[in-house]
C-alpha positions in Angstrom: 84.2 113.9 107.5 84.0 115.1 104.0 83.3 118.6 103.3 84.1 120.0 99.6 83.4 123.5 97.7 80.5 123.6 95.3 83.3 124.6 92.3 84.6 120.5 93.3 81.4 119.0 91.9 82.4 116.5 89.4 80.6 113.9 87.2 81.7 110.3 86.4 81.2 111.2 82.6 83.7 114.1 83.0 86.1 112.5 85.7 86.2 109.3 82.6 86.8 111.7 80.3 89.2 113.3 81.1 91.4 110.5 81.7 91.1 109.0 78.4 92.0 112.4 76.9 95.1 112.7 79.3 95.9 108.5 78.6 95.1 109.0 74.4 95.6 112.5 73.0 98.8 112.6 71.2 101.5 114.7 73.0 100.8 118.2 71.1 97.6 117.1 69.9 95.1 119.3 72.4 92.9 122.4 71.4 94.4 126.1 72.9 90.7 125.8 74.9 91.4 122.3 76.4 91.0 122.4 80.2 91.9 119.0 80.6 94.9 119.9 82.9 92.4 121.6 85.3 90.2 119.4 85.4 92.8 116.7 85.7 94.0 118.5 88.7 90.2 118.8 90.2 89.9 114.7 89.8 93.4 114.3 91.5 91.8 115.4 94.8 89.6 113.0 95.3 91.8 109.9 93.9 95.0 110.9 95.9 92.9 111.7 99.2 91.4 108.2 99.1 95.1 107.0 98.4 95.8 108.4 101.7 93.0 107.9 103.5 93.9 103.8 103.4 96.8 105.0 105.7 95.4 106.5 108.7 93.2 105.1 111.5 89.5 104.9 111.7 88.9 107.7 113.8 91.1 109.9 111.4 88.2 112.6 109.6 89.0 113.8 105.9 88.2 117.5 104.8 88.3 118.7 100.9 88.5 122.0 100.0 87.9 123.3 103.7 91.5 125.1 104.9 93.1 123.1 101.6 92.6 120.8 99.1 92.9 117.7 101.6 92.6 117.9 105.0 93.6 115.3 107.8 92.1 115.4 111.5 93.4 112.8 113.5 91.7 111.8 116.8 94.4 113.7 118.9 93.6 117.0 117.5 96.9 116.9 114.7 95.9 118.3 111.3 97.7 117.6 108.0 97.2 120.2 105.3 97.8 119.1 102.0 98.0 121.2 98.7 98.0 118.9 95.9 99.5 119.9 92.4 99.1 117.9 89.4 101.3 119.2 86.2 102.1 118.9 82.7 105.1 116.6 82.4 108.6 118.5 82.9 106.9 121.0 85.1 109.6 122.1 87.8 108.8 123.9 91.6 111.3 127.0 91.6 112.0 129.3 94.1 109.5 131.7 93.2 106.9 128.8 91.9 103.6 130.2 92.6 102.1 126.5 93.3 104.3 127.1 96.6 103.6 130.1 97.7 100.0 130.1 97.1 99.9 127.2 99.1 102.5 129.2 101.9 99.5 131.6 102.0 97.0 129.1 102.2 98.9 127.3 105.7 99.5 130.9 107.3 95.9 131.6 107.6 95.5 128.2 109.2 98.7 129.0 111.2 97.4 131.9 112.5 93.9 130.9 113.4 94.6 127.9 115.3 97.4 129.3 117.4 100.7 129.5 116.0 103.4 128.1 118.2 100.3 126.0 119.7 99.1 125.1 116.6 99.1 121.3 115.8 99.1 121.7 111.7 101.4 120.2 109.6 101.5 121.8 105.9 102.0 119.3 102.5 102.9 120.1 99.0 101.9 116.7 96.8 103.6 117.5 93.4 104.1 115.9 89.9 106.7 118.4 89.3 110.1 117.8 90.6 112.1 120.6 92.1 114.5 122.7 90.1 118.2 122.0 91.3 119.5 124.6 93.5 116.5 125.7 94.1 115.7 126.4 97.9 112.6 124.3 97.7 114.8 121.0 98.3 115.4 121.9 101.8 111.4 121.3 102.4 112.2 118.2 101.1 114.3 116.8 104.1 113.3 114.6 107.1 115.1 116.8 109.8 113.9 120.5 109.0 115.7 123.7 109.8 113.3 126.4 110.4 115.8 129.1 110.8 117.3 128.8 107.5 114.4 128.0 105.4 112.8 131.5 107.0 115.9 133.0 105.6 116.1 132.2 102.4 112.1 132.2 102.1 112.5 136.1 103.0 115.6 136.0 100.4 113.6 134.6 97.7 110.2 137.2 98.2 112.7 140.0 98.4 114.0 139.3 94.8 110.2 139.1 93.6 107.9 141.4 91.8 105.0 139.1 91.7 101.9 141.2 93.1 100.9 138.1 94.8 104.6 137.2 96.3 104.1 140.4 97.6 100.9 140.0 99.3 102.1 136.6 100.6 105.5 139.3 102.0 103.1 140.8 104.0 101.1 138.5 105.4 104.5 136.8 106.6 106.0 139.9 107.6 103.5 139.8 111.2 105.7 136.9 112.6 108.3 136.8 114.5 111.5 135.0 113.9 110.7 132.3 115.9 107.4 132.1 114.7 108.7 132.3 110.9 111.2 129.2 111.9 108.2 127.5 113.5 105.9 128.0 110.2 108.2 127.1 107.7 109.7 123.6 109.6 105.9 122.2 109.5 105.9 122.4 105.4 107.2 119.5 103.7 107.0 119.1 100.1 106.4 115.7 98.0 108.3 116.6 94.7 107.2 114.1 91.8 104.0 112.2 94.0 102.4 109.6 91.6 100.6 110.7 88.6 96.7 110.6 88.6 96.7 107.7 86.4 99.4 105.8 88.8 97.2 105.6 91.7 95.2 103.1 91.1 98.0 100.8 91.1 99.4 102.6 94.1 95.8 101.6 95.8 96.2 97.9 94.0 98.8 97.0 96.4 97.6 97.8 99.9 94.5 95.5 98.7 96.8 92.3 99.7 94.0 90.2 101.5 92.6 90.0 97.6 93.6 87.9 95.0 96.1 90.2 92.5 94.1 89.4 89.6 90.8 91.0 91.4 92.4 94.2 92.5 92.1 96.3 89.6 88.5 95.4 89.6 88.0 95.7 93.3 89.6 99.5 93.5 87.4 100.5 90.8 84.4 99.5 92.5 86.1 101.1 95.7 86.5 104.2 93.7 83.3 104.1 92.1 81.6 104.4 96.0 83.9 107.0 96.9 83.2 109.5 94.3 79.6 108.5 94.4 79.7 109.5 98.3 81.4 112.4 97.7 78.3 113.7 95.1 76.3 112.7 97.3 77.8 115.5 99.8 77.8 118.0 97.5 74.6 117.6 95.9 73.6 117.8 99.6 71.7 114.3 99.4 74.1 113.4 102.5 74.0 115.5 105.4 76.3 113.2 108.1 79.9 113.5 108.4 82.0 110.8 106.3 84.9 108.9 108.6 87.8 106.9 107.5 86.6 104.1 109.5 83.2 103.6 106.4 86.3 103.4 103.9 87.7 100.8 105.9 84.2 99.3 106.6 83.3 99.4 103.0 86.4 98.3 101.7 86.0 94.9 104.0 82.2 94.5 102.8 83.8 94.8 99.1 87.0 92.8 99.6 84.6 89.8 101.0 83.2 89.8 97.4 86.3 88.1 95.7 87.0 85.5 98.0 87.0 81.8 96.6 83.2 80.8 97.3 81.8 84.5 96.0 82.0 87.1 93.0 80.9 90.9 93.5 77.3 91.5 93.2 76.7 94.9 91.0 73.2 95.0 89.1 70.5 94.4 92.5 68.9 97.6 91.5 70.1 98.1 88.0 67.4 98.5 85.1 67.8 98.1 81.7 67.5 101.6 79.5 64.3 102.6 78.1 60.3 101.3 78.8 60.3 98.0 79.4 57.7 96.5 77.5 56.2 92.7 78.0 53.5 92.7 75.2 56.1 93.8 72.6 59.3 92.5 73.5 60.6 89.9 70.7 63.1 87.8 72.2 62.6 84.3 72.8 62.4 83.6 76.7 59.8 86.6 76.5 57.8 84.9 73.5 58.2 81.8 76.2 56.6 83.7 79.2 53.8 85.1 76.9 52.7 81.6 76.1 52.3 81.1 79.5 49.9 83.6 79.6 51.5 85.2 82.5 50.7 88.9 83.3 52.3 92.2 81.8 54.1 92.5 85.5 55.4 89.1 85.9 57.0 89.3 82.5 58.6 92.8 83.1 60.5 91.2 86.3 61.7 89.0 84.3 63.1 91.0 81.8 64.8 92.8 84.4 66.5 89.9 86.0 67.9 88.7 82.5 69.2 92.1 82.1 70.8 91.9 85.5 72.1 88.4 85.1 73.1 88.8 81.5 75.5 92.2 82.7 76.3 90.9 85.9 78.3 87.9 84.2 79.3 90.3 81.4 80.9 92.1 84.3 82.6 89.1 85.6 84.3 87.7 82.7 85.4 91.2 81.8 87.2 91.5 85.2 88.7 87.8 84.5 87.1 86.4 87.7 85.4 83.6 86.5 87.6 80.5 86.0 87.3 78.9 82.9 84.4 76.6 82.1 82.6 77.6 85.3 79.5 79.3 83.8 79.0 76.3 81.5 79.4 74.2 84.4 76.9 76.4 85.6 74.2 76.5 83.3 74.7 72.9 82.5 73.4 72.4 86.6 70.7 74.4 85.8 69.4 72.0 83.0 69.7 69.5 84.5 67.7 70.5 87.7 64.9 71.9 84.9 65.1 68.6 83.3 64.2 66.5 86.9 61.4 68.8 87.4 60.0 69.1 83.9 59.6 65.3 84.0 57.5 65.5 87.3 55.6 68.3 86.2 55.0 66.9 82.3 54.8 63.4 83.1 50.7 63.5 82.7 51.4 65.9 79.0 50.6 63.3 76.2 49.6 64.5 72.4 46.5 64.6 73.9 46.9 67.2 76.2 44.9 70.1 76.1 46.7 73.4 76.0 45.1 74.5 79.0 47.1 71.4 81.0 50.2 72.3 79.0 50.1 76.1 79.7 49.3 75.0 83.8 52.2 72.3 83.6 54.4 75.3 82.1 53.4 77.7 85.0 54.0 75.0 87.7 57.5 74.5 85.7 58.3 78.3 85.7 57.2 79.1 88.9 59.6 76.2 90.3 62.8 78.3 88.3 61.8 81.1 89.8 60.9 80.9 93.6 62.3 77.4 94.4 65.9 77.3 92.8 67.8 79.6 95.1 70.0 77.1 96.4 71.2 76.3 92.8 74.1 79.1 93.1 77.4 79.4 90.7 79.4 80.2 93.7 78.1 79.2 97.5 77.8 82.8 98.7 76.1 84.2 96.2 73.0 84.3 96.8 71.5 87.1 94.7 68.2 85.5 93.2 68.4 87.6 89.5 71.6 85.6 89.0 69.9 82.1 88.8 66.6 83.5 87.7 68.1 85.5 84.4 70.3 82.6 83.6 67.0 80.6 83.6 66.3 83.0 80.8 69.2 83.3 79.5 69.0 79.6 78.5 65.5 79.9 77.5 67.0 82.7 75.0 68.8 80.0 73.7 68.5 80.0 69.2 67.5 77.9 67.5 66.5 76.1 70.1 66.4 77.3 73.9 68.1 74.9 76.5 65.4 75.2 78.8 61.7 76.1 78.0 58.5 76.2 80.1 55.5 75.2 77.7 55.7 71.7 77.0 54.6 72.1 73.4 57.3 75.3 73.3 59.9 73.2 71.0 57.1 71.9 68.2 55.7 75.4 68.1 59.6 76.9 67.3 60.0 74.2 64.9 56.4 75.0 63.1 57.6 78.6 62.9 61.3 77.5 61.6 59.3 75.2 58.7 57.3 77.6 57.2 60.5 80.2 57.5 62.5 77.7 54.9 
């Protein structure tokens, strides 16, 4: 499960934003008052816990903010603290660095409380900085750890202090015994230079391997996008249950499905375009279409909406370079030619004759066809979101000068009566 400190709560806007200062600004180039490095460091969280999340197994729960920044539960009671650090380039850990010993004080409490010697916690320091050479730091470093002599020279180090808070961390330690002290300090290990926030996407990229390469940038940021949405949703309280590794997993499948050869991701279903929507005024073509149709206010705003959807959806597609080329032309010229077969069964009675009230009926009988019969006419076989073919309907019927596909039979002679008198 997820559980995170109100001071966490982060917006998109910001969480953007401050990576396109950190990926733009000009080394140097930052106000005094920019908090971009803190705020940097609040994003990281999030990004490099779902980094690690992809790791463990399903049952495996994930805390943020609770007894550190990231915690790990696994299902056989073993918890992985993690203090995450991310730092100005050329920052360095040190023997007296407070980024460690803060985060020393941090695991003792945890230490304490859940038992010491029984205690199943392992303690983490993730990094950018790399350690300083010589420093005593590197020892935390190794695979094989010896508590006895990282007690010592952790006791060396605080003695040389006069940090006010080294001192406090001094006395918190100074309640364990030496086998306790060895004990403590052979469950830290430290992660000098971990991956940058802006390098773990890529990092994330690569464990997506059942999905084309070209579709993985797209397919983390989607990924991420549900992640931090999930995670707002915690804090804003909107979620009450416990998150598990196993609905990353889950949701990750459900996503990954999306890019396989006979689909595309589905993003707009309950997108709406900014603003009032509004039918009567509305100048665009396919709208001017539906209005001569005399269809209701309502009827016209859906379709408005599924223009919008099917016009950002593909916008969205071609953008993420997961169309192949020519395939929505091949698309759209389907579609007119479908509307062609059924505008000759429904026109074939129209003659100059015709009153408008047969036309505007014919039109109806045409447009109602594109919109409730045509599901089966999809760009890809499984997907079977109705806006798709429905906007591209009117995205055709956009079409200037002349729309591809119109409903009215008399559509085409009233355009070119309008485009006379224009010249």
């Amino acid at each position: 499960m997820i559980l995170i400190s109100a001071d966490f709560i982060i917006h998109r806007s910001f969480f953007e934003a401050a990576l396109v200062q950190q990926q733009f600004c000009v080394p140097g180039s930052m106000s005094q008052f920019s908090a971009a490095e803190q705020g940097l460091g609040y994003i990281f969280q999030p990004r490099l816990a779902l980094l690690h999340a992809l790791d463990y197994d399903e049952d495996c729960l994930v805390y943020i903010e609770r007894n550190d920044d990231v915690e790990f539960v696994e299902q056989d009671g073993r918890i992985s603290l993690a203090s995450l650090k991310h730092k100005a380039e050329g920052d360095r850990l040190s023997d007296l660095s407070t980024d460690f010993w803060k985060s020393v004080r941090i695991w003792l409490a945890t230490f304490k409380k859940t038992g010491r010697a029984a205690s199943k916690a392992q303690f983490q320091l993730f990094s950018t900085s790399e350690i300083s050479a010589g420093s005593f730091l590197e020892q935390f470093v190794e695979n094989d750890p010896d508590g006895v002599n990282r007690a010592l020279n952790a006791a060396a180090a605080l003695d040389r202090s006069r940090s006010e808070l080294l001192a406090k961390v001094k006395d918190e330690l100074g309640d364990l015994t030496a086998e306790e002290a060895s004990d403590f300090y052979s469950r830290i290990t430290i992660f000098p230079q971990t991956p940058r926030i802006e390098d773990i996407p890529s990092l994330i990229s690569r464990r997506l391997i059942t999905v084309r390469k070209e579709s993985r940038a797209h397919l983390f940021q989607r990924l991420e996008g549900w992640w931090i949405d999930l995670v707002i949703q915690v804090l804003t309280g909107v979620r009450m249950e416990p998150i598990k590794v196993q609905e990353l997993h889950d949701r990750l499948a459900v996503l990954a499905d999306d890019y396989k050869i006979d689909s595309l991701p589905i993003e707009f279903g309950d997108k709406l375009p900014e603003g009032n929507i509004d039918a009567n005024a509305d100048p665009r073509r396919f709208v001017e279409q539906l209005r001569a149709l005399k269809l209701s206010a309502e009827r016209i705003r859906y379709a408005i909406i599924d223009y919008y959807r099917a016009f950002e959806q593909r916008s969205s597609w071609a953008r993420a370079t997961l169309i192949v080329s020519g395939e929505i032309e091949r698309y759209e010229e389907k579609l007119v030619e479908e509307w062609g077969r059924y505008k000759a069964v429904v026109c074939e009675n129209i003659t100059d004759d015709s009153e408008d009230d047969a036309c505007v009926a014919a039109g109806r009988e045409l447009y109602n066809w594109a919109e409730r019969s045509t599901g089966q006419l999809r760009i890809r076989e499984r997907v079977a979101e109705q806006y798709v073919v429905r906007g591209t309907f009117h995205i055709l019927a956009n079409g200037s000068p002349e729309p591809r596909v119109h409903w009215h039979p008399r559509f085409l002679q009233q355009i070119a009566k309008i485009l006379e008198v224009a010249a």
